[in-house]
VOBA-1610 file (N, C-alpha, C; in pm, whole numbers, padded with zeros to 5 digits, always signed):
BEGIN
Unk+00081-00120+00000Unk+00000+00000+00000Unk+00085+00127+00000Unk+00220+00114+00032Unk+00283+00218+00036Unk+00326+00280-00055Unk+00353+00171-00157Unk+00388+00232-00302Unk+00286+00314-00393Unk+00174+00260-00385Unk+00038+00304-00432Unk+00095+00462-00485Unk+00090+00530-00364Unk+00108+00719-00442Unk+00216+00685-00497Unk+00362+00652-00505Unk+00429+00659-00644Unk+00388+00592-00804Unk+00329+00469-00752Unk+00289+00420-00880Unk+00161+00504-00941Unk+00108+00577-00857Unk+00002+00649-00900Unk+00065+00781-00978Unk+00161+00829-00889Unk+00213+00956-00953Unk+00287+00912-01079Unk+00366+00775-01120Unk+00425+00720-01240Unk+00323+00757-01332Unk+00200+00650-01349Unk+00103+00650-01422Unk+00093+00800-01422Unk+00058+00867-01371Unk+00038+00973-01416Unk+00113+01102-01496Unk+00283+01072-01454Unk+00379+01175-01484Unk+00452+01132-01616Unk+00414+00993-01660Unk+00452+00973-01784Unk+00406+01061-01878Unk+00317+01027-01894Unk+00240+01054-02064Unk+00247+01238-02016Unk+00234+01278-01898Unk+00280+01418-01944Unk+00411+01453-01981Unk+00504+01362-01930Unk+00649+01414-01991Unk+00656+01358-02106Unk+00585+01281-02155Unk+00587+01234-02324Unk+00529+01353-02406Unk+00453+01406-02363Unk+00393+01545-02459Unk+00485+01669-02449Unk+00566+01661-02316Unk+00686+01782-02365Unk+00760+01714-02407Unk+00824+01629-02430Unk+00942+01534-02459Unk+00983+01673-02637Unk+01133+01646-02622Unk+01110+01748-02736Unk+01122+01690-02881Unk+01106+01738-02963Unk+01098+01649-03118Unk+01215+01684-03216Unk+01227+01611-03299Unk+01301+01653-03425Unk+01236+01652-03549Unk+01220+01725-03637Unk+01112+01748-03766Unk+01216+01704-03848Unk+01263+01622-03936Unk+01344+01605-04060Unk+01229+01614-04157Unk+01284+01702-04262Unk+01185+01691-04412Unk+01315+01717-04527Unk+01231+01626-04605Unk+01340+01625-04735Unk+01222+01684-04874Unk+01272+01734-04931Unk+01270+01806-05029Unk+01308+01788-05147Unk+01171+01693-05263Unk+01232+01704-05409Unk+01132+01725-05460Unk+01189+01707-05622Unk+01115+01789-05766Unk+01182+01911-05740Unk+01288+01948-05760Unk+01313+02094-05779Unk+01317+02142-05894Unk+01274+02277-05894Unk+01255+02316-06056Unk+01283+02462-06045Unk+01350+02499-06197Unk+01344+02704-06185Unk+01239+02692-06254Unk+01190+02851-06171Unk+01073+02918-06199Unk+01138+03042-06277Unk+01221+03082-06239Unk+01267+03174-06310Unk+01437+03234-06287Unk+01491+03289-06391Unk+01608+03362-06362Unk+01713+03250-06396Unk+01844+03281-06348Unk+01972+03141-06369Unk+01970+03070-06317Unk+02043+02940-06316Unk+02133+02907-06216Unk+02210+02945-06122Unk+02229+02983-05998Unk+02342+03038-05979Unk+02456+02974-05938Unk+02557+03090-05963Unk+02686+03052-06006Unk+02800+02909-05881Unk+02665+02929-05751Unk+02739+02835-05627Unk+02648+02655-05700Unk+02613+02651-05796Unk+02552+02535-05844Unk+02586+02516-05940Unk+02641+02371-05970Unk+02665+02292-06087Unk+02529+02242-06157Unk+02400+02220-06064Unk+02287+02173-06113Unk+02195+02213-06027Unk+02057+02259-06044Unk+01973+02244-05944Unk+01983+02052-05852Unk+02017+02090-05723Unk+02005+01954-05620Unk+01918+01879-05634Unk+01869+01794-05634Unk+01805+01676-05649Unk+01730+01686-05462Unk+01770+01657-05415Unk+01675+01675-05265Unk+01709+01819-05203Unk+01686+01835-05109Unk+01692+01929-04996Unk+01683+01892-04889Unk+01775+01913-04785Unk+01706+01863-04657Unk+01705+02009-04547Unk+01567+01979-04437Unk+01554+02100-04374Unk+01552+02048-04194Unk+01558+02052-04122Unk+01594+01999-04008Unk+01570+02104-03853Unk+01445+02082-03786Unk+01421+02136-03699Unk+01429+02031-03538Unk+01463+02146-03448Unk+01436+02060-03272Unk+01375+02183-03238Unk+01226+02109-03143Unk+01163+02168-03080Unk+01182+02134-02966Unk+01140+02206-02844Unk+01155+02202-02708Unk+01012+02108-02670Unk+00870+02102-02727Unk+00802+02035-02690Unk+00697+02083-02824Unk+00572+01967-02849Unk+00495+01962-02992Unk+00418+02088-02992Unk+00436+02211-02820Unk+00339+02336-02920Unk+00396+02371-03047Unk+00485+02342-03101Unk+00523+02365-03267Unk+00518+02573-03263Unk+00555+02636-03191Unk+00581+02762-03236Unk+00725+02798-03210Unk+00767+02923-03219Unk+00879+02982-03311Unk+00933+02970-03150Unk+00937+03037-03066Unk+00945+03017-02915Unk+01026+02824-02931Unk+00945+02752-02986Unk+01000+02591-02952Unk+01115+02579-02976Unk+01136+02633-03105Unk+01282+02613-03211Unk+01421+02632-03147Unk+01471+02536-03049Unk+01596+02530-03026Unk+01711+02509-03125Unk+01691+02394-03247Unk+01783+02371-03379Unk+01709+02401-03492Unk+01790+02438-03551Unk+01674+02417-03749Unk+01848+02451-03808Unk+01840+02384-03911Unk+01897+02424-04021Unk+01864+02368-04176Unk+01910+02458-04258Unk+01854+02419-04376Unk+01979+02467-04486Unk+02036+02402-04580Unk+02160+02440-04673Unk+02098+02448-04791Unk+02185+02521-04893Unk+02142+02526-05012Unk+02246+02611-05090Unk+02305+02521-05158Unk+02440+02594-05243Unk+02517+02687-05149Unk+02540+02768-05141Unk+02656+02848-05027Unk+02592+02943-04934Unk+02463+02891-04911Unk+02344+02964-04840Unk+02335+02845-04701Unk+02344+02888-04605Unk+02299+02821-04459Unk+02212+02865-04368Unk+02115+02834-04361Unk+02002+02902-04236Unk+02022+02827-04118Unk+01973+02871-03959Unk+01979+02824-03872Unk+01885+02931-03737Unk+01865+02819-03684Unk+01772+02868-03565Unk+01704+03079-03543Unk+01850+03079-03576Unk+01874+03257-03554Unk+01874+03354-03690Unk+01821+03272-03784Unk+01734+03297-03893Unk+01620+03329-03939Unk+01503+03196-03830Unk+01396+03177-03862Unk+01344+03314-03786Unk+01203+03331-03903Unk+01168+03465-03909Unk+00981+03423-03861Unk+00950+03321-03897Unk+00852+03281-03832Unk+00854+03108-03865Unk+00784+03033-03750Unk+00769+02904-03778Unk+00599+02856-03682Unk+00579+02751-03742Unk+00419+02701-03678Unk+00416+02516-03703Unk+00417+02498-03625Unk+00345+02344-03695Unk+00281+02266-03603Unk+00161+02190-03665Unk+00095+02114-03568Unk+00132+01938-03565Unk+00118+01867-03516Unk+00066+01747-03499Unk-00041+01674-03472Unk-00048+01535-03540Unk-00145+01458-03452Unk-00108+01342-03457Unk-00124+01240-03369Unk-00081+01134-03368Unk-00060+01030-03476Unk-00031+00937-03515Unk-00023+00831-03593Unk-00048+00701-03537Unk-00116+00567-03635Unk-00135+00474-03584Unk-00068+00407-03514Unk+00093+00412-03539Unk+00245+00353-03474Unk+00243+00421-03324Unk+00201+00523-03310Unk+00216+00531-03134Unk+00324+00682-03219Unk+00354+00696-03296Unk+00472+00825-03340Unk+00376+00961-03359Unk+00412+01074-03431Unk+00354+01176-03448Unk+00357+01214-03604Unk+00293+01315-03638Unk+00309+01297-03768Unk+00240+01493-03820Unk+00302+01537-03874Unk+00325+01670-03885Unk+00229+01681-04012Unk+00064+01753-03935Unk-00007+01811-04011Unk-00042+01964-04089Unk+00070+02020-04042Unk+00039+02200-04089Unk+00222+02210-04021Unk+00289+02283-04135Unk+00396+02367-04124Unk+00475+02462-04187Unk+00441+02573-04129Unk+00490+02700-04187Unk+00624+02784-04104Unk+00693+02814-04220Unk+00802+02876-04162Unk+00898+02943-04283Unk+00956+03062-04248Unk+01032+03149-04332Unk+01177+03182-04223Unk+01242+03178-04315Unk+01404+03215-04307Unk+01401+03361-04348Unk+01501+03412-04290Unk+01507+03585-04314Unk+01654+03558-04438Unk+01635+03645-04519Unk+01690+03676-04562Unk+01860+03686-04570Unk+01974+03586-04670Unk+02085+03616-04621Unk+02156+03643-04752Unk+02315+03689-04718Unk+02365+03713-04868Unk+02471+03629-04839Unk+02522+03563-04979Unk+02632+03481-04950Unk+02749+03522-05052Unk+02840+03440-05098Unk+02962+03520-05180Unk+02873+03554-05318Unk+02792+03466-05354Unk+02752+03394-05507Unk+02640+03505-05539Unk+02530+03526-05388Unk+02428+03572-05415Unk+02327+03678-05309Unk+02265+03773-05344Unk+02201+03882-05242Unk+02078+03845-05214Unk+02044+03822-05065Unk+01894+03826-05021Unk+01842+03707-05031Unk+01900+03580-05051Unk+01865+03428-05066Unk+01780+03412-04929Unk+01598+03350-04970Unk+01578+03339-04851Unk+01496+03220-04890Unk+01457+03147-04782Unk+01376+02982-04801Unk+01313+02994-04710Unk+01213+02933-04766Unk+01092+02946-04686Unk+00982+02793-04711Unk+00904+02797-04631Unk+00847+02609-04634Unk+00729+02579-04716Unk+00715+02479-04737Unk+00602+02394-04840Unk+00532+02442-04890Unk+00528+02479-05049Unk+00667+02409-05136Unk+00808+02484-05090Unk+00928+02409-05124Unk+01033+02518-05094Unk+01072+02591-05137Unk+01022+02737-05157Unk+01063+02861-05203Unk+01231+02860-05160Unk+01295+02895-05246Unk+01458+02990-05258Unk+01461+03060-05407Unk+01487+03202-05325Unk+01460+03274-05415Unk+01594+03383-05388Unk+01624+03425-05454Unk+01719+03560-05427Unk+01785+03663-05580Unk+01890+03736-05559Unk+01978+03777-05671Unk+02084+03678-05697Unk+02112+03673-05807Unk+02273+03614-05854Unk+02341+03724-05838Unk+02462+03739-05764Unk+02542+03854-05809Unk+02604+03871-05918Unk+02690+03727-06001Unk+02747+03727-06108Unk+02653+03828-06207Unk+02524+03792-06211Unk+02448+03850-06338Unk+02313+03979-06297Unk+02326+03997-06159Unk+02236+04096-06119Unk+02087+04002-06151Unk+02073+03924-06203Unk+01917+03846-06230Unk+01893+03776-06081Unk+01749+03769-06091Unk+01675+03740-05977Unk+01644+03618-06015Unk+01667+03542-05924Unk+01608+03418-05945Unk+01493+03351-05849Unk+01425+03231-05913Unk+01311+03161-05796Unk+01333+03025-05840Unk+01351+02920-05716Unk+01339+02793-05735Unk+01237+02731-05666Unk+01125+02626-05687Unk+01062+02542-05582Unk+01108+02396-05601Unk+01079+02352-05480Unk+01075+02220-05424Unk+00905+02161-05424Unk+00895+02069-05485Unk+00709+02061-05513Unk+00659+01911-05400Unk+00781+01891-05337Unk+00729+01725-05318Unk+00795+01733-05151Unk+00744+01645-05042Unk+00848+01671-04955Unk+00794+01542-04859Unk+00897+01512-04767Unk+00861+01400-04660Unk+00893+01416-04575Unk+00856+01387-04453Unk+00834+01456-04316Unk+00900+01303-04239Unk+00974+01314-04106Unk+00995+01233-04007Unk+00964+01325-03865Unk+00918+01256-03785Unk+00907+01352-03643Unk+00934+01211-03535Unk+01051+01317-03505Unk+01115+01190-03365Unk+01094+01259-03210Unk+01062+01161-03131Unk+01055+01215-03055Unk+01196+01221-02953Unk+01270+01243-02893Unk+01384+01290-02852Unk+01341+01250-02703Unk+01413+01138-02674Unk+01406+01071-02488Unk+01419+01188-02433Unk+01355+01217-02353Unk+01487+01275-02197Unk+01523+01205-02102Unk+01612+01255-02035Unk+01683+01151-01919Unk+01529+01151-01842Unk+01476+01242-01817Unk+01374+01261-01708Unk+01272+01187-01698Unk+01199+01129-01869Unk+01125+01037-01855Unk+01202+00900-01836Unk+01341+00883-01878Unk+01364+00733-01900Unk+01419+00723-01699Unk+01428+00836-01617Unk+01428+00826-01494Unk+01247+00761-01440Unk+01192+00824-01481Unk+01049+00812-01451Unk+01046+00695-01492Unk+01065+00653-01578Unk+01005+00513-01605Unk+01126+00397-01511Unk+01223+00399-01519Unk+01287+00322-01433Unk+01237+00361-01257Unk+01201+00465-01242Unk+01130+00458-01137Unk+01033+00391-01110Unk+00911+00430-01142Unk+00798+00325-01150Unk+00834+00198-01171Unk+00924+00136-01253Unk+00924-00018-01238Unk+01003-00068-01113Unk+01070+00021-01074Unk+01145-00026-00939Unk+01051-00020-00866Unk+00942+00032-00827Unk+00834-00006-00742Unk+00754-00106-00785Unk+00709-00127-00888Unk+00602-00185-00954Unk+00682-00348-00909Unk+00802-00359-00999Unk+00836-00495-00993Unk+00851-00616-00838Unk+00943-00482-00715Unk+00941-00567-00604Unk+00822-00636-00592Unk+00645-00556-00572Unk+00554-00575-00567Unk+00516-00706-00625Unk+00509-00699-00720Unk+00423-00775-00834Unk+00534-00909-00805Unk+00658-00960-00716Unk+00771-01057-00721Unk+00677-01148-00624Unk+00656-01012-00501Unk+00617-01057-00378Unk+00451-01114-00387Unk+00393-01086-00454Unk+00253-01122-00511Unk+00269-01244-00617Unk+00342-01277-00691Unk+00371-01419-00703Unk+00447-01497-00649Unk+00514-01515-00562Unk+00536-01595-00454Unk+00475-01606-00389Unk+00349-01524-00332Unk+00235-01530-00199Unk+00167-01652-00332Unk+00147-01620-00402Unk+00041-01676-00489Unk+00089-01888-00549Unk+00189-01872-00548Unk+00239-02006-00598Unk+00231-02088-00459Unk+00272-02034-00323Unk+00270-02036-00189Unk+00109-02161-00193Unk+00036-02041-00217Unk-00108-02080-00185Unk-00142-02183-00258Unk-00114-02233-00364Unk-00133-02352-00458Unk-00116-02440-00436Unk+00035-02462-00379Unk+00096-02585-00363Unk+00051-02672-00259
//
């Protein structure tokens, strides 16, 4: 009976530290195509994928969450201290995982050796900026994209849970031995 309030507080302190638990968003990015303007000069070819890469602190999915993000693209790098706005929701999936239903987010604006004002922004993937070589403006999209959302342990739940079974198990040892006891 003594254990009762911890195993009660287990059951209970899990599944809330599973909803802050913090996440990782991987999305990859293909079909790229120009919309307009050159190549520019930091590309041998428009890329074949893209990859864009966020950590949130917990699934409210706002700009506040965004501890990591980065996103590359020819001699262009965005990161956390970039993003100019971000949003995304979740809802569960049949696997017990999460699965990313709405996400919006823009990169501010950067200049790199190649090019002025390169900025990316989310689904489809807008990059758009100047070439410097040629003063032309260019626009590329990304039309296709795939989403992973991990959820990221903390020590705190995998403490919580080794907690609760250290109570749970003595219990449940001593309750089959009373029980085999009585049979025999």
């Amino acid at each position: 009976m003594r254990r009762l309030p911890f195993v009660l507080l287990f059951l209970w302190a899990l599944p809330v530290a599973a909803q802050a638990a913090p996440l990782r968003i991987g999305i990859t990015y293909t079909d790229g195509q120009i919309l307009s303007g050159p190549l520019t000069s930091d590309l041998d070819a428009l890329p074949e994928s893209v990859f864009a890469s966020f950590t949130l602190s917990s699934a409210a999915g706002t700009l506040a969450d965004v501890v990591e993000s980065s996103l590359a693209f020819g001699d262009g790098a965005w990161g956390a201290v970039d993003l100019e706005t971000f949003s995304a929701a979740f809802l569960p999936t049949d696997a017990g995982g999460l699965a990313v239903v709405s996400l919006t987010y823009a990169y501010r604006p950067i200049d790199t050796p190649t090019t002025n004002g390169k900025l990316a922004a989310n689904f489809p993937l807008e990059i758009q900026g100047t070439d410097v070589a040629t003063g032309q403006s260019f626009h590329y999209r990304y039309d296709t994209s795939s989403q992973e959302v991990t959820v990221i342990p903390e020590p705190s739940s995998v403490a919580l849970a080794a907690l609760g079974l250290a109570f749970i198990m003595p219990a449940a040892r001593r309750r089959t031995k009373r029980g085999f006891g009585r049979c025999a």
